[in-house]
NUZAVO-528327 format. One record per residue (C-alpha): residue in one letter; x, y, z. Coordinates in pm, whole numbers, plus 50000, padded with zeros to 5 digits. Each point is the difference from the previous one (the first is absolute). Layout:
N
AXYZ/...
END
This chain:
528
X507154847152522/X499665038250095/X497505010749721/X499945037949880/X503255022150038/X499815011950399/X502835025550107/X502765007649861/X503525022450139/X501275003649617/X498164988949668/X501325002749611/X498085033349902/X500894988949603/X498454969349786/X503624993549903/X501655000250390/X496694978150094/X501254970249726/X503975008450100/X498874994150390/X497344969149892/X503164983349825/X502775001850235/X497664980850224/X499144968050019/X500194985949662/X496314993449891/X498164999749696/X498055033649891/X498114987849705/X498824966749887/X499884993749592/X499274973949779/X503774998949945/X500954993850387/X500385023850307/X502045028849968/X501465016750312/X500305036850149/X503764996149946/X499294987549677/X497915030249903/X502305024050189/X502854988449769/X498534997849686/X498635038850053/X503515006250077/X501384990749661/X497145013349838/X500295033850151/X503714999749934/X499274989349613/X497465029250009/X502685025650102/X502424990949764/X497315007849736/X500245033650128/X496595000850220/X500525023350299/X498065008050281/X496365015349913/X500134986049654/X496574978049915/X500094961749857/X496864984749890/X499424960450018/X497384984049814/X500304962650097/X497274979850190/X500404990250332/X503784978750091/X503425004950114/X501065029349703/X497115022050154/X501295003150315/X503734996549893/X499355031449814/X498175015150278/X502224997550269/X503325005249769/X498155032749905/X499415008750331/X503884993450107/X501325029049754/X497175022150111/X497994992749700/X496265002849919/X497624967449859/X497745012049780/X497724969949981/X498634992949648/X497594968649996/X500114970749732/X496555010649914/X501205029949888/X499455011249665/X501635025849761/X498515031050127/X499784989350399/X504284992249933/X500505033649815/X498225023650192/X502164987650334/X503334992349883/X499365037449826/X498375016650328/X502524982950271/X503095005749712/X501054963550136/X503594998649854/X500124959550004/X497664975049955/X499934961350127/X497274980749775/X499474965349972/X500284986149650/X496694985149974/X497314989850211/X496224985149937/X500815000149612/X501005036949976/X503355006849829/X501325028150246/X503265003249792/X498645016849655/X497235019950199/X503425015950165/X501345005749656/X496945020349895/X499825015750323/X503135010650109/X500905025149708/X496965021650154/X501164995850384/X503225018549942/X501495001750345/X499634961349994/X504164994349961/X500084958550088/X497564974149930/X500594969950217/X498594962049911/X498794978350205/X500504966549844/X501604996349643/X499165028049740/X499604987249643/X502995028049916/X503684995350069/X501705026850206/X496775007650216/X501015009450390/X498734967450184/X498755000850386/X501654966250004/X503505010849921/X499925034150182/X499324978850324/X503454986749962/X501715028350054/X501525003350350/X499235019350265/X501595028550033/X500345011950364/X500365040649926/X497175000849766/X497754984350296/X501185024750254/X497555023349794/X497094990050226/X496485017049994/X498735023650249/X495984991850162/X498395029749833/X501854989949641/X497524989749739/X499914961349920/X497484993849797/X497835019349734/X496634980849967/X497785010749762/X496315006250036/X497405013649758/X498245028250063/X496925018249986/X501785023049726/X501164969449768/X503514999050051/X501464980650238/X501505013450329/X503414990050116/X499454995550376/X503325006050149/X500664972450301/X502835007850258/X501744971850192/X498365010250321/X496775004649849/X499724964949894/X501804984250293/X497425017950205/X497044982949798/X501984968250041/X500415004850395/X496425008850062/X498714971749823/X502584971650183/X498725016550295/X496355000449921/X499764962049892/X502784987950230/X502234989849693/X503594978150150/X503054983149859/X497984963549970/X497015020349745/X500064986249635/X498055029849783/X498434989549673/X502175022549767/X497164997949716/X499295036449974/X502115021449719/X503035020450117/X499075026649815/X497365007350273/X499965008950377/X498344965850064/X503024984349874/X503175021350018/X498665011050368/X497214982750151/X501884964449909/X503725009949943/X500975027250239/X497704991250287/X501514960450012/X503445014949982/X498795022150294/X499124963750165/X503054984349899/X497264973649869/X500074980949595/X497775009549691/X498704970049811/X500995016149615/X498174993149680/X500455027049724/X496355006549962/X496944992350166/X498074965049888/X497224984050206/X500904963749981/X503705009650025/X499315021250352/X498184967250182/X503174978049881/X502175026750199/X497514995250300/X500894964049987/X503144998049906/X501565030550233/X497614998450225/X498565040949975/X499425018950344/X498805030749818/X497825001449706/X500095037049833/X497515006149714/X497175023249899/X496674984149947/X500034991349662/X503544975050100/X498314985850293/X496724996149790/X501764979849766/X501724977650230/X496434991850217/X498834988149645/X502604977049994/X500054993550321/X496514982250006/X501194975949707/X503674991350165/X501294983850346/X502505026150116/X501225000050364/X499805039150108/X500294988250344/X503405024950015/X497905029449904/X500195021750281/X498405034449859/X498165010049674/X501265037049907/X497115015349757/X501205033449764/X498595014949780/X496365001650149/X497804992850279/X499314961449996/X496364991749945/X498184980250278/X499834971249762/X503295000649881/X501445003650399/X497384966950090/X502014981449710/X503505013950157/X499134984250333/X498734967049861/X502884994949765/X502855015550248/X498424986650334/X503185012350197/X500355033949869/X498855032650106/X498905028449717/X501325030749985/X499125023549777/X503015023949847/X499155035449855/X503185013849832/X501575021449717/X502515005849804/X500485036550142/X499834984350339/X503214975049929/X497414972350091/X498144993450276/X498635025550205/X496714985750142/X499314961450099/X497644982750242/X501154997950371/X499954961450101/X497425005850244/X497505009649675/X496834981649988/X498574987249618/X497285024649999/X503295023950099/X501654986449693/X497255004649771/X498685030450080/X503415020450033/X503624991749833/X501965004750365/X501225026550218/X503315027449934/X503494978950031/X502095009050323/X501455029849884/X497075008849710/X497385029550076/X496795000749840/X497415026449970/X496445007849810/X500395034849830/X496965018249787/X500405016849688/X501835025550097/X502464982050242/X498675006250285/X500244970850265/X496224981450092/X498964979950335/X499764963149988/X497174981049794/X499965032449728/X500794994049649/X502595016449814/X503214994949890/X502734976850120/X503085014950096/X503464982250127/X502825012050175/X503304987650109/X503314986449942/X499064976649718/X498535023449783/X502205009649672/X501875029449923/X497755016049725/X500184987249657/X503125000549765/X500505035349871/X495935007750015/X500275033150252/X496515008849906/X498664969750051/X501744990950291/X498795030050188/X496404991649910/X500214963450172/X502735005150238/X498925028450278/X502985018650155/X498914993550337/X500984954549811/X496184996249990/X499754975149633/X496675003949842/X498924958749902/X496535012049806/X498204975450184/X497005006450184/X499664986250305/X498944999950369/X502134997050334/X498354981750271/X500125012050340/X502204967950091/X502335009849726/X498924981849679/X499855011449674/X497244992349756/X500005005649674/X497035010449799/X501115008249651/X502485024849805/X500255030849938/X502064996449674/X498334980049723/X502624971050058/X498494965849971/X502444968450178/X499784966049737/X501404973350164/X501855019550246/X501675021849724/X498885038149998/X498685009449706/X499555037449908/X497565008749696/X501745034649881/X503154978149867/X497884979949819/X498005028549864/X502935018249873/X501044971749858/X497004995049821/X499665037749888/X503104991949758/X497984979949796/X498765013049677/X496284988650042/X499595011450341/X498655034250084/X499364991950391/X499964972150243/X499534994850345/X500894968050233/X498574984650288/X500174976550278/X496974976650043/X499614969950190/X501714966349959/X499464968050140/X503584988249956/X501975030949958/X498225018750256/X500105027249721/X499945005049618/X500205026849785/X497475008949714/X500915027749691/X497305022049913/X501255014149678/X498555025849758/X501235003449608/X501345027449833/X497385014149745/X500114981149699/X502354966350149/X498664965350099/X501494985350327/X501724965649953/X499704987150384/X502594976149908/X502435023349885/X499595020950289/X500574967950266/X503324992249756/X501155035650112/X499614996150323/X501794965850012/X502905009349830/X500105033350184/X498864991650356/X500254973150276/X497614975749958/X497685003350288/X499535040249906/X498454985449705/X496395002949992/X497784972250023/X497315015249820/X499625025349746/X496555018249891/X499735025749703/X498005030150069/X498505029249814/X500635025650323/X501314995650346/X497615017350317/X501455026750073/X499435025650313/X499675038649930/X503845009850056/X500324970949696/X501684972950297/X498764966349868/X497644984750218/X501504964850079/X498144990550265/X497034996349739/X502434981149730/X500814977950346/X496474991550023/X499584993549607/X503084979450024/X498424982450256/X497114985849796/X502224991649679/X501334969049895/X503965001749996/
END
């Protein structure tokens, strides 16, 4: 087997004429679920049907749909039928809450939305009733599964409408939008990051190239969707290889080292926190990895302890460290096969084929190798700008296609990039980016709550956790409990913080910034 992509006279430059070509091949199956295999033809057709049932709802080219299910066949159905009629996904994850679903449907003005009727306990269909009637370009909510309430549009029976041939002749161009994924940002609001067809079929060819992915890989489909590491870095990139994904709808330690058995896994994709969890299980349980063939790491640099464990519990598989974003359409920077485990540990890979990476100072200015500064990425996999956010779009996105990641970092003179910290507050629990601003604002609503101020400390199994300093209005008492109920019902659960303290003042610096590297340190030292 000829692993990675080599040459090519003519390839699909869309995600939807890369499935098309991938199913009038050979017929083989794409993705592997607990139900049985489903095929590329399989997929290709349903899409079809679904697109066609989307048009004749009156969605037209450039319109948004957002789909809240976990990871299984309706995702990508709705993906790739959006994608067909020159639609845009506007991913919305399960975790989701009430103000996370508003402010995006409201911000992207998606016109549709496909939302699974419940999932891990949580009634999706009456949140929609509450929600929708402040989402007003929101025209069709679509079920997946069956809604308590008769007369409810249902995924299941749209997907029985036939294909229609002249609705499918609508095809999407490479520089059309596919995907709006949503990250937070250092203002509070999350940022639509708009993601092109060619942008994330470039992050999906660099990385095939870059860990020599083929038709006879399995990838462990255990990370969300709704994120680069699974919509590109597991989805796209084993379409690019013609290769199967091993499906679960969300990610579960013991559940992940029955699909090494059981489908025997070539590629294991996880951030730390995932693979963490599966070593501890690992040392309690017999499992045969012995079809491991690489380890990809996200998220984070792998510690030297955790990268020993790797190699003892994976004996056949090389690491590779994976640095990626959302703005980037996934992977833009992975360890060369050649890399050493000092390599590994020390830096998180060198630029994909394709990728440039520089150091810049403060005030953009390009520095020599081995200088701190500021990580910087160019190339075709980097997004469009954010979804109707000129301003803010023109502060990360240079004209000359520089993106601005607000990492600190170093490049090697071999070419490696090694991260040192960030320049935004952002902390990463459990491989989720977590950004303190959209918690404080959320918190500032409160009527006991005169300030607050969030940040990242240290965690032993998240990697990261974030603690609340909060200060009371003059005259209230802060109920800690009260305050974590808000953020439950309001926020995904790992932006919740961990820990909560009640202060009489925050430190602040003369121009009145909060000094949070000295609430890090106190943080530090107290009990969660």
């Amino acid at each position: 087997m000829t692993r990675g992509r080599g040459a090519r006279m003519s390839e699909p430059t869309t995600l939807t004429a890369l499935l098309r070509t991938r199913a009038q091949g050979p017929e083989r199956p794409f993705l592997l679920t607990a139900d049985g295999p489903v095929t590329y033809a399989d997929l290709d057709a349903m899409s079809d049907r679904f697109a066609t049932a989307l048009h004749h709802l009156g969605l037209r080219k450039g319109d948004r749909i957002g789909v809240a299910a976990p990871n299984g066949i309706p995702w990508l159905v709705t993906w790739f039928a959006a994608s067909k009629i020159g639609c845009i996904l506007v991913t919305l994850n399960v975790v989701y809450r009430e103000q996370e679903f508003r402010h995006m449907l409201r911000q992207s003005g998606a016109r549709a939305v496909v939302c699974v009727n419940e999932f891990g306990g949580f009634e999706f269909e009456p949140f929609l009733d509450r929600l929708l009637p402040q989402t007003p370009s929101v025209e069709h909510a679509i079920f997946i599964g069956r809604p308590g309430t008769e007369g409810r549009l249902r995924f299941e029976e749209l997907l029985q409408t036939p294909a229609d041939p002249a609705v499918l002749r609508q095809t999407a161009e490479p520089d059309d939008a596919s995907v709006i994924l949503y990250t937070s940002g250092t203002t509070g609001e999350p940022k639509g990051a708009v993601l092109t067809h060619a942008s994330i079929l470039a992050s999906a060819r660099g990385q095939v190239d870059r860990l020599a992915q083929a038709a006879d890989d399995v990838t462990i489909g255990h990370m969300p969707l709704t994120h680069v590491g699974g919509m590109t870095c597991t989805i796209a990139s084993t379409l690019e290889a013609g290769g199967r994904v091993s499906l679960v709808p969300s990610f579960n330690p013991k559940q992940s080292l029955e699909l090494i058995a059981r489908d025997r896994i070539t590629i294991m994709v996880g951030v730390p926190t995932m693979f963490g969890m599966i070593l501890s299980l690992l040392e309690a349980n017999q499992v045969d990895t012995s079809s491991v063939r690489v380890c990809v790491i996200g998220g984070s640099n792998v510690e030297p302890t955790m990268a020993q464990h790797l190699k003892r519990a994976f004996p056949g598989a090389r690491l590779a460290n994976l640095y990626g974003l959302s703005e980037c359409s996934g992977a833009s920077v992975i360890s060369r096969a050649e890399d050493g485990l000092q390599t590994i540990t020390d830096t998180i890979g060198a630029p994909l084929a394709g990728v440039e990476a520089r150091i810049v100072d403060g005030s953009g200015q390009p520095l020599p190798p081995d200088t701190i500064g500021e990580l910087q990425i160019r190339g075709d996999a980097v997004a469009q700008g954010y979804w109707d956010l000129p301003e803010t779009t023109a502060r990360t996105f240079s004209t000359e296609g520089w993106l601005s990641t607000g990492d600190v970092a170093v490049l090697t003179e071999d070419g490696h990039v090694s991260l040192r910290g960030r320049l935004k507050e952002m902390y990463v629990r459990g491989g989720y980016n977590v950004y303190p601003a959209e918690i404080e604002n959320l918190l500032a609503v409160h009527p006991s709550v005169a300030m607050s101020a969030i940040v990242g400390v240290p965690d032993a199994k998240w990697g990261e956790t974030g603690h609340a300093f909060v200060v009371a209005r003059e005259g209230a008492v802060v109920d800690v409990e009260a305050l974590r109920e808000l953020c439950e019902t309001q926020l995904a659960e790992y932006k919740v913080p961990d820990g909560f303290t009640v202060v009489d003042s925050l430190p602040l610096t003369p121009a009145g910034k909060i000094r949070k590297v000295e609430l890090r340190d106190r943080a530090v030292e107290s009990p969660h």
